[in-house]
C-alpha positions in Angstrom: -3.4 12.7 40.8 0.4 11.4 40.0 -2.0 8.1 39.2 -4.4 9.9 36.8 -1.7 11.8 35.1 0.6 8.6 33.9 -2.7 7.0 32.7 -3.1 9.6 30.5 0.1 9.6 29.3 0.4 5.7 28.7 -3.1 6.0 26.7 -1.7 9.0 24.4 1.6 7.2 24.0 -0.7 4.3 22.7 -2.6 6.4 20.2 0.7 8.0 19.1 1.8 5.0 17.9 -1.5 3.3 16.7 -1.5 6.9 14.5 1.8 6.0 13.4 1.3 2.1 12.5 -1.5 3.7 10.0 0.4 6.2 8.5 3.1 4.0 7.4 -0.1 0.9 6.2 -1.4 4.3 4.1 1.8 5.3 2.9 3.3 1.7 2.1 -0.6 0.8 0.2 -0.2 3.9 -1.7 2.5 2.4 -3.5 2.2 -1.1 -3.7 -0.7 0.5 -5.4 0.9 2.4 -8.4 3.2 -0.8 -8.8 0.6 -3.4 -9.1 -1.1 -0.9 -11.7 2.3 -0.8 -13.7 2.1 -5.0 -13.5 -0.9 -5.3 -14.7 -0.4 -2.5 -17.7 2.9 -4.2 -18.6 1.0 -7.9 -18.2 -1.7 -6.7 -20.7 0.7 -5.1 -23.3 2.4 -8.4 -23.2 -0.6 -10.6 -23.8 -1.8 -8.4 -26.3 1.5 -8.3 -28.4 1.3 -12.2 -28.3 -2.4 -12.6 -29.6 -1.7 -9.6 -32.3 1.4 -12.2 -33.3 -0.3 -15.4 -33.2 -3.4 -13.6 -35.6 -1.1 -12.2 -37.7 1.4 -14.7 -38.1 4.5 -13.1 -37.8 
């Protein structure tokens, strides 16, 4: 029974921390997410300050 028990326990301990390891995956994507999004905004404003300059001349 003693046996049964710990194997339960060492399984759940297991999933605890598998259910952790996601969490932090979900939480850290989240923001790389919002950050790339601001790159790419910021990367496109750039280029398209630099083509309105070259067409334009000044």
């Amino acid at each position: 029974m003693f046996r049964l028990m710990r194997k339960a326990q060492s399984t759940l301990e297991y999933v605890i921390i598998l259910a952790a390891i996601i969490g932090a995956v979900v939480a850290l994507s989240a923001g790389i997410k919002s950050r790339l999004g601001a790159s790419y905004n910021s990367l496109g404003d750039k280029m398209q300050n630099k083509i309105e300059t070259v067409n334009f001349g000044g």
